[in-house]
PABA-853182 format. One record per residue (C-alpha): residue in three letters; x, y, z. Coordinates in nm, 3 decimals. Example, Ala and Ser with C-alpha at 12.3 -4.5 7.8 and 13.67 -1.06 7.14 Angstrom:
REM residues 2
<ALA <1.230 -0.450 0.780>>
<SER <1.367 -0.106 0.714>>
***
This chain:
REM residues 300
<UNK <8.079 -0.223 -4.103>>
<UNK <7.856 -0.379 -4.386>>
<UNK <7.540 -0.218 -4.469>>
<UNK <7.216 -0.471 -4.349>>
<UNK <6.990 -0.283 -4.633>>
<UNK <7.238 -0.236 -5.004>>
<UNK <7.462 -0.438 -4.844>>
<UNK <7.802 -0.157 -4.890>>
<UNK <8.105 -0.130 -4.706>>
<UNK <8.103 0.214 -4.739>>
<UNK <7.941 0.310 -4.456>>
<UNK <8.013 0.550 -4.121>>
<UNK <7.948 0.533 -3.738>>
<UNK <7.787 0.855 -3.631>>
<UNK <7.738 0.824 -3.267>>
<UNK <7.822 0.564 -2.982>>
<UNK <7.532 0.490 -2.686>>
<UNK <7.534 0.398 -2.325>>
<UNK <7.328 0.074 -2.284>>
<UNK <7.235 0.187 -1.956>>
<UNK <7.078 0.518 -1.998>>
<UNK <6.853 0.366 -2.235>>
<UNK <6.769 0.096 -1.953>>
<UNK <6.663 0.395 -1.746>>
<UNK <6.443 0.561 -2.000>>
<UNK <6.273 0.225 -2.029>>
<UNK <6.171 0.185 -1.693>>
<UNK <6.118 0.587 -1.626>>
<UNK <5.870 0.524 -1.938>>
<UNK <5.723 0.215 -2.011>>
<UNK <5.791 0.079 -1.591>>
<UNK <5.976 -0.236 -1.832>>
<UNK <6.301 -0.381 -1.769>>
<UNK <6.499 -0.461 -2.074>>
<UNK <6.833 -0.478 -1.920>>
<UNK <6.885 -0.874 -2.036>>
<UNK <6.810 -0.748 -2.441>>
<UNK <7.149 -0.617 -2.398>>
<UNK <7.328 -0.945 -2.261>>
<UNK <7.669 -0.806 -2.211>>
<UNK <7.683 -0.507 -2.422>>
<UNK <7.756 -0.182 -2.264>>
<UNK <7.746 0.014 -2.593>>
<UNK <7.573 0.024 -2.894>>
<UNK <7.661 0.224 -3.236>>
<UNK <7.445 0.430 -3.483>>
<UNK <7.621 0.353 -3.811>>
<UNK <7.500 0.516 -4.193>>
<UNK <7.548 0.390 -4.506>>
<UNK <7.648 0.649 -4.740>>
<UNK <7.563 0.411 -5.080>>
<UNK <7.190 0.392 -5.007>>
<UNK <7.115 0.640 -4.686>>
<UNK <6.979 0.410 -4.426>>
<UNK <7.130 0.454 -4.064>>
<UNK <7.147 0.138 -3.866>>
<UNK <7.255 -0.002 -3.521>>
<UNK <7.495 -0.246 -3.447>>
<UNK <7.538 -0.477 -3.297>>
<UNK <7.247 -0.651 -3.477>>
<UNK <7.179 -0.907 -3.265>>
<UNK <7.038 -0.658 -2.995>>
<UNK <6.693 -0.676 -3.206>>
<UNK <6.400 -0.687 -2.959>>
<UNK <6.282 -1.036 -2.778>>
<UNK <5.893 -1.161 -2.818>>
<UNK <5.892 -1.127 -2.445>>
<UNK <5.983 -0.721 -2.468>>
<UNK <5.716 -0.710 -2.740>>
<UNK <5.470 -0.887 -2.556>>
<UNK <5.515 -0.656 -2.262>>
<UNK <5.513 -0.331 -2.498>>
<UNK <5.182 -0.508 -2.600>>
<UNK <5.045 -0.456 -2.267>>
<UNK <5.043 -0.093 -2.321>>
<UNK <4.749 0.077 -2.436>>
<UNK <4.970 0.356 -2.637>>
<UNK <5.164 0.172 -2.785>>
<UNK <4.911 -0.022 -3.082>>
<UNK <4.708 0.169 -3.281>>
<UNK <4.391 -0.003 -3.386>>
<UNK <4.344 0.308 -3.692>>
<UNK <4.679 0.489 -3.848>>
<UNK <4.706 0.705 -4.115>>
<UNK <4.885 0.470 -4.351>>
<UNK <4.616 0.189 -4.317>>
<UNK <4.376 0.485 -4.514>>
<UNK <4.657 0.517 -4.777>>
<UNK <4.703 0.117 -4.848>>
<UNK <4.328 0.040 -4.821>>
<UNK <4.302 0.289 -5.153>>
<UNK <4.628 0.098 -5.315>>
<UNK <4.485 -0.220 -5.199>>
<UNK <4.211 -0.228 -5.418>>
<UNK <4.121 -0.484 -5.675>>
<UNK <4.384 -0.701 -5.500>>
<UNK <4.302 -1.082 -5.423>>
<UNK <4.494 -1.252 -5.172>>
<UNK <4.723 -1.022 -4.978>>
<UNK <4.904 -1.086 -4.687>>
<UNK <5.026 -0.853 -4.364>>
<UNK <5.355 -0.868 -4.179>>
<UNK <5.335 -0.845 -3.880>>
<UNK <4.948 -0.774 -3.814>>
<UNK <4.978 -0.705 -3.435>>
<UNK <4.687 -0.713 -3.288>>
<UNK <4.502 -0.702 -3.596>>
<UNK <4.339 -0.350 -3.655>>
<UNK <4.472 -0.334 -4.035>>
<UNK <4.306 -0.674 -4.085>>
<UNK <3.997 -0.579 -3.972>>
<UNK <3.961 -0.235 -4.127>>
<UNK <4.084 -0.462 -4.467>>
<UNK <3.791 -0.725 -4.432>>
<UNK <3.518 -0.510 -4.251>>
<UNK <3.545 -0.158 -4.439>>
<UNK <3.726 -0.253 -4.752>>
<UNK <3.571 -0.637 -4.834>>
<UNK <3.934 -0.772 -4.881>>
<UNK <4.066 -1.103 -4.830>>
<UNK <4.404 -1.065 -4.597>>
<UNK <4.579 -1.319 -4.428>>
<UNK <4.826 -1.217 -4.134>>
<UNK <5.177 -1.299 -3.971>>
<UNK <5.297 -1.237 -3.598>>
<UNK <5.508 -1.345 -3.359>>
<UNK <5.366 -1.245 -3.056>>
<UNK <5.167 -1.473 -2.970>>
<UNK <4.914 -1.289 -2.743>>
<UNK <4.862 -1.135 -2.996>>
<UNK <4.830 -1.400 -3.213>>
<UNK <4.573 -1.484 -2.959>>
<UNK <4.399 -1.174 -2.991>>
<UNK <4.362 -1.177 -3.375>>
<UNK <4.261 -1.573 -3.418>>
<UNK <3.943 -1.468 -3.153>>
<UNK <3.803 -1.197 -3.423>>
<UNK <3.784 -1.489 -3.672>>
<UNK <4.083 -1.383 -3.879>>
<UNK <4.381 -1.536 -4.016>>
<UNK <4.680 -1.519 -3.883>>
<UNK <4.989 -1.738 -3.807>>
<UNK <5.326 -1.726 -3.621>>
<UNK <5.601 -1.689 -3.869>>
<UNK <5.854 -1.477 -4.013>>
<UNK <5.854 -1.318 -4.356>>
<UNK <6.184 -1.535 -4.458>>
<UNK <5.997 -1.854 -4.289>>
<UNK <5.647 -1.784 -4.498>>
<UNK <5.859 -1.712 -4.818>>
<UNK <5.993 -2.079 -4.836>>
<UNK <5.648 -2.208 -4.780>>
<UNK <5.464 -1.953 -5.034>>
<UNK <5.666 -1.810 -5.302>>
<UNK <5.486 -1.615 -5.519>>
<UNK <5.181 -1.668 -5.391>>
<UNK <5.028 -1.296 -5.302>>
<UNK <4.892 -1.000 -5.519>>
<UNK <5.002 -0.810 -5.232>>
<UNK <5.260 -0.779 -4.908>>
<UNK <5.203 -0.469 -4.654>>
<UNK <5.391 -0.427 -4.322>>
<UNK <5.303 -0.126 -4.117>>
<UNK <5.600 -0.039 -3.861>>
<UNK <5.778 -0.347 -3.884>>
<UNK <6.075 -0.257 -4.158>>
<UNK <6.232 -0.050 -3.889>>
<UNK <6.248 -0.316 -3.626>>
<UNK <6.469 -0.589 -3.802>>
<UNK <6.781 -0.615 -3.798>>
<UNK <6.867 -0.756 -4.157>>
<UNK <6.657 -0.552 -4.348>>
<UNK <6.802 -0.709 -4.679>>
<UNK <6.664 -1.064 -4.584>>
<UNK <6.337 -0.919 -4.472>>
<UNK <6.277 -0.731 -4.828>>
<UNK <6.377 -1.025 -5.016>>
<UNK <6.111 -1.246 -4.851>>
<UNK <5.839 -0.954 -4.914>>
<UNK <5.956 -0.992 -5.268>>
<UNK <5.977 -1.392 -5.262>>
<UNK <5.614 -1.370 -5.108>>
<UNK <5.453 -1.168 -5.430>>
<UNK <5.368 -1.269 -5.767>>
<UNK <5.471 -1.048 -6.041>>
<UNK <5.286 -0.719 -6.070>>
<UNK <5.175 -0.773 -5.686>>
<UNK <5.271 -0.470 -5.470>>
<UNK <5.483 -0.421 -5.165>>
<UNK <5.346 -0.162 -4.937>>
<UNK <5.586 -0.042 -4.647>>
<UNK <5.507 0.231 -4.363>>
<UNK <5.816 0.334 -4.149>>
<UNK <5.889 0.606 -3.909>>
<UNK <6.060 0.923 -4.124>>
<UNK <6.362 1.051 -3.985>>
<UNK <6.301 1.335 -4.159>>
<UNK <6.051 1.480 -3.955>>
<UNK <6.019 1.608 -3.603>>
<UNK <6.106 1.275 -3.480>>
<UNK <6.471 1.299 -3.563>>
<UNK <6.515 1.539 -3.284>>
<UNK <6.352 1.344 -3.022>>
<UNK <6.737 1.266 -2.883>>
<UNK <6.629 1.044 -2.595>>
<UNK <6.309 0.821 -2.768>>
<UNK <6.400 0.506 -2.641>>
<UNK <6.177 0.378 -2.899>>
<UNK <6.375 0.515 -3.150>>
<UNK <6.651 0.276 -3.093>>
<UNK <6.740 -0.110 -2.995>>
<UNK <6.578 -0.276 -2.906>>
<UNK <6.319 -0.169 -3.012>>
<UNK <6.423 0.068 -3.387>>
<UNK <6.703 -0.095 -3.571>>
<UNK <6.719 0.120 -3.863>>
<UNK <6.586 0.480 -3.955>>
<UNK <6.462 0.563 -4.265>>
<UNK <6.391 0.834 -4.475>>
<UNK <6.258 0.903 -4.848>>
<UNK <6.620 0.859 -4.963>>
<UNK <6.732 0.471 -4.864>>
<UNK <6.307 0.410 -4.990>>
<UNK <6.357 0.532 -5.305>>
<UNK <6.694 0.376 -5.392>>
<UNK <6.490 -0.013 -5.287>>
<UNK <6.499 -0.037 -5.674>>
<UNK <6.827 -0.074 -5.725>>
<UNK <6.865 -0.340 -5.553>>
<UNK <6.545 -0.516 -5.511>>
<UNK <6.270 -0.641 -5.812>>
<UNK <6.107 -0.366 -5.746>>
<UNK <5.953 -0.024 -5.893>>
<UNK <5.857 0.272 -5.698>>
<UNK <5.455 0.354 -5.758>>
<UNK <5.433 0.637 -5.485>>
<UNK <5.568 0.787 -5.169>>
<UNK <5.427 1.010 -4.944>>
<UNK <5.494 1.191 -4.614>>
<UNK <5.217 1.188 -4.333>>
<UNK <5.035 1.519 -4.290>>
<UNK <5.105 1.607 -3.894>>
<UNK <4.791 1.486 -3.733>>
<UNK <4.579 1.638 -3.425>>
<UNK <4.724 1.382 -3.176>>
<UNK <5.080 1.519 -3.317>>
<UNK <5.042 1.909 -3.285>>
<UNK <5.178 1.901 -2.917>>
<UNK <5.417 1.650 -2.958>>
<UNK <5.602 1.884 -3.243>>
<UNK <5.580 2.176 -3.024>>
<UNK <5.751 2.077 -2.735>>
<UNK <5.989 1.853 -2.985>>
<UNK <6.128 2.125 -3.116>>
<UNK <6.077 2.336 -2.790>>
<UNK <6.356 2.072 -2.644>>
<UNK <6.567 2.101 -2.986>>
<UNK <6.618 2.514 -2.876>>
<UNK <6.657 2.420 -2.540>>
<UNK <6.973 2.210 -2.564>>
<UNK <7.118 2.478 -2.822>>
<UNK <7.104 2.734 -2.526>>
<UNK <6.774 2.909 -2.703>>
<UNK <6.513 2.802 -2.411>>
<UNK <6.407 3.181 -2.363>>
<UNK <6.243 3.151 -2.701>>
<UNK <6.003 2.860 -2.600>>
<UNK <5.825 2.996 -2.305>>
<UNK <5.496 2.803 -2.245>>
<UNK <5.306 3.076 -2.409>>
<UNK <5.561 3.052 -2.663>>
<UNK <5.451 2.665 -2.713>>
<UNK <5.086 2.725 -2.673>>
<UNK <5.054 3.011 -2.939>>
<UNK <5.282 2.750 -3.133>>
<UNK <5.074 2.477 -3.094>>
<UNK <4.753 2.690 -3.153>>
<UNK <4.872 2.792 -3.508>>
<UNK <4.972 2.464 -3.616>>
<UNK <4.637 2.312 -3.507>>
<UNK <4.558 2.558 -3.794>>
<UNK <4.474 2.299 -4.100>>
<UNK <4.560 2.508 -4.376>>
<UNK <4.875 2.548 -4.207>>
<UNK <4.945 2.192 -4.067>>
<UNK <4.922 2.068 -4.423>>
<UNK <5.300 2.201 -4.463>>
<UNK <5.423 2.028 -4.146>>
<UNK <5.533 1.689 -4.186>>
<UNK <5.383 1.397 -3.926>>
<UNK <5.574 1.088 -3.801>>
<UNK <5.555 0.854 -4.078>>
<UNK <5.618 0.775 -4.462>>
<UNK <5.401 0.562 -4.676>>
<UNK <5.538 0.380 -4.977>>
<UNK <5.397 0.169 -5.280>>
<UNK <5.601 -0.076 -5.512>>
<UNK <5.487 -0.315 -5.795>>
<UNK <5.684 -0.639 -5.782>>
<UNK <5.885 -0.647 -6.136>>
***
């Protein structure tokens, strides 16, 4: 199987799923059926590259529909009008003229950029509620892809973010070019993906974390090695500090993790509340690691 990110051949399936589990978690969940994303695939594979580090699923065409998104949309949990990473780029952001988000959503990042930070930011999306949504705040934003936008505007940005998007495509490779295409030289690609090196790589049955919906994971490893085969140089990259809304989440994460390694007796629900109560600690949550990584490039 060829790697979608470096692109090897030197890569390794590490686990086969049931399609039909993952139908179940959807509508236990979210109350959405997604049974036609699958077609007529029973299985799907978890593959990882061992050249660059990214894991990936396969088939590739499994890759969410607008229609799934548009129903995810629906959900009040699942956008996030203020993250953690939109702080981080709004400092990188700077200075910078004309940038450009993929795939704005429902616009928070856009407004935080023009109403807090003064900057001019253009947006794409293809869901086009909330398309909808964004064009009624008075800001720009059109349906297209990164690869589609790149053959209209090559090097036309000072910078390219996309917040939680990386990890949903299915050719990665294409979608970095076209972030690269997009920029001028010594304009900067800013990325935020979910890190698989947190508490979130034991959260077995996230059906979020995995088509249709998550196509790849990442961690700081397959991020860092981008410059080897992109026009690209690494600026900074940086792990999100666990956050309030995150505490109880990572307790009863890792509660589960004991569990299904026969060690439940050691997470009684005092066990997880006097957990949870010393994490909430902030000089001690500074050393646990939240759900996301942040990363900077300049555009060689």
């Amino acid at each position: 199987m060829r790697c979608p990110l470096c692109p090897s051949l030197e890569t390794r399936r590490i686990r086969v799923l049931d399609v039909e589990p993952v139908v179940a978690l959807w509508r236990e969940h979210f109350q959405i059926d997604i049974r036609r994303e699958f077609g007529d695939v029973s299985q799907m594979e978890l593959w990882r590259c061992i050249d660059c580090s990214v894991s990936f699923f396969a088939p590739e065409h499994l890759a969410g529909s607008g229609e799934m998104y548009a129903q995810l949309g629906g959900l009040s949990q699942y956008y996030v009008a203020r993250k953690w990473e939109h702080e981080a780029a709004l400092n990188d952001l700077k200075g910078r003229q004309k940038i450009l988000e993929v795939g704005c959503g429902s616009g928070g990042f856009m407004t935080l950029a023009t109403e807090e930070a003064g900057l001019l930011i253009e947006g794409l999306e293809q869901n086009v509620e909330a398309i909808n949504e964004v064009t009624r705040r008075g800001l720009c934003v059109r349906e297209a892809t990164a690869e589609s936008a790149a053959k209209e505007s090559p090097g036309v940005y000072d910078a390219v973010c996309s917040f939680q998007v990386l990890e949903h495509v299915s050719r990665p490779k294409e979608f970095l070019d076209a972030c690269c295409t997009l920029l001028r030289p010594g304009g900067l690609l800013i990325l935020a993906v979910p890190n698989q090196n947190s508490y979130v790589r034991h959260m077995v049955d996230n059906p979020l974390d995995m088509p249709p919906h998550h196509m790849t994971r990442w961690t700081q490893k397959p991020l860092r090695r981008l410059q080897a085969h992109y026009p690209l140089k690494l600026l900074r990259i940086t792990c999100e500090p666990l956050t309030d809304g995150q505490v109880q989440l990572y307790a009863d994460t890792y509660a589960g993790a004991l569990q299904r390694h026969g060690l439940g007796f050691l997470v009684s629900p005092w066990v997880r509340r006097s957990a949870a109560r010393f994490i909430w600690n902030a000089r001690v949550r500074r050393f646990f690691k939240g759900q996301n990584i942040y990363v900077c490039y300049l555009r060689t």
